[in-house]
C-alpha positions as CSV (number, residue, x, y, z in Angstrom):
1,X,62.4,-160.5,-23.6
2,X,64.7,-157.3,-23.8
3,X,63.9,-154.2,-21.8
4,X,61.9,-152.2,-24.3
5,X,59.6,-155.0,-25.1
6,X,59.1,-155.6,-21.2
7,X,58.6,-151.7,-21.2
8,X,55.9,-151.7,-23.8
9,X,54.1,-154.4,-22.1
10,X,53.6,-152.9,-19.1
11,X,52.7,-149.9,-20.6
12,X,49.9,-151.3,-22.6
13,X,48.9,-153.7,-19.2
14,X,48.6,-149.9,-17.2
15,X,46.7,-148.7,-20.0
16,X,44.5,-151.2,-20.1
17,X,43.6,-151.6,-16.5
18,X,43.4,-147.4,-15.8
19,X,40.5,-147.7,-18.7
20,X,39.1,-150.6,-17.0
21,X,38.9,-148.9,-13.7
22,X,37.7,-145.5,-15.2
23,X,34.7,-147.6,-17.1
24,X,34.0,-149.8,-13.9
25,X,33.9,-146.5,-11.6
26,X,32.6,-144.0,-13.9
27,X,30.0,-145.9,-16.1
28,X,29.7,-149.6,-14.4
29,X,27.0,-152.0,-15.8
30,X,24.5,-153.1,-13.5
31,X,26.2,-155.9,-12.1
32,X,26.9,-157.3,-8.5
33,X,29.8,-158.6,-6.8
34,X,29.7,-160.2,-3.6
35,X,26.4,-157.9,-3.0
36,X,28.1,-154.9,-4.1
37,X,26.9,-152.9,-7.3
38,X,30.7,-152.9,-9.3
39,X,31.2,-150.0,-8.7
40,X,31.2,-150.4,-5.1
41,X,33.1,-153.4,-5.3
42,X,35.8,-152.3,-7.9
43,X,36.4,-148.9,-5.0
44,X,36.6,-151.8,-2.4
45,X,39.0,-153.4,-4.1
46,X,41.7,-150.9,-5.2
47,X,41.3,-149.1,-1.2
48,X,42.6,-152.9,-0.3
49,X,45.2,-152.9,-2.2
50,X,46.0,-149.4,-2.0
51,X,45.9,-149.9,1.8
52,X,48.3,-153.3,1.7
53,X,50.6,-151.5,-0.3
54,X,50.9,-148.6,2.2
55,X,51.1,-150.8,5.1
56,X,53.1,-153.5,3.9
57,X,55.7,-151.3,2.8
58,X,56.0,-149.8,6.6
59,X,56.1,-153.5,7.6
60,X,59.3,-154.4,4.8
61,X,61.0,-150.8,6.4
62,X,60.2,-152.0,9.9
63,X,61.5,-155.2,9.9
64,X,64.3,-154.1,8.0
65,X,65.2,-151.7,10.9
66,X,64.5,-154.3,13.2
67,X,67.3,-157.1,12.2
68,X,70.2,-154.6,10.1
69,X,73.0,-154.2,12.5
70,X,74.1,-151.3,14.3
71,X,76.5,-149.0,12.9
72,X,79.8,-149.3,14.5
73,X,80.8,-145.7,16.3
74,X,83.0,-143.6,15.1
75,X,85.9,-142.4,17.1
76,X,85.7,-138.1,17.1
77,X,88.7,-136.2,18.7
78,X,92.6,-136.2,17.6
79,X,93.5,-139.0,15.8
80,X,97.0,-139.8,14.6
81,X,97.7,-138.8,11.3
């Protein structure tokens, strides 16, 4: 698959599930999830994921931090030139 065909595919996949989540929030049918009205549950879902992107992103940058090695020093003052 070359770029623009993987480009147009994700494009239409966004489309598709911003519309989905507009209907589900905005104008949900009256169905239940887990107890939940959909509308409830579709909210639920996207603050987990929304919240595991956020905080697994700080975890990647942590433990990046945690095991790159430290920068060697540099010398400052008069070197020979």
């Amino acid at each position: 698959m070359d770029d623009r065909a993987a480009g147009a595919v994700m494009i239409t996949i966004s489309i598709v599930v911003m519309l989905a989540y507009i209907y589900l929030v905005f104008t949900p049918p009256p169905i239940t999830v887990m107890g939940d009205p959909i509308d409830i549950f579709t909210l639920k879902v996207m603050g987990l994921i929304a919240l595991a992107t956020i905080f697994g992103l700080l975890s990647w940058i942590g433990y990046t931090l945690i095991t790159s090695p430290r920068p060697e020093p540099e010398e400052l003052g008069g070197g020979e030139d």
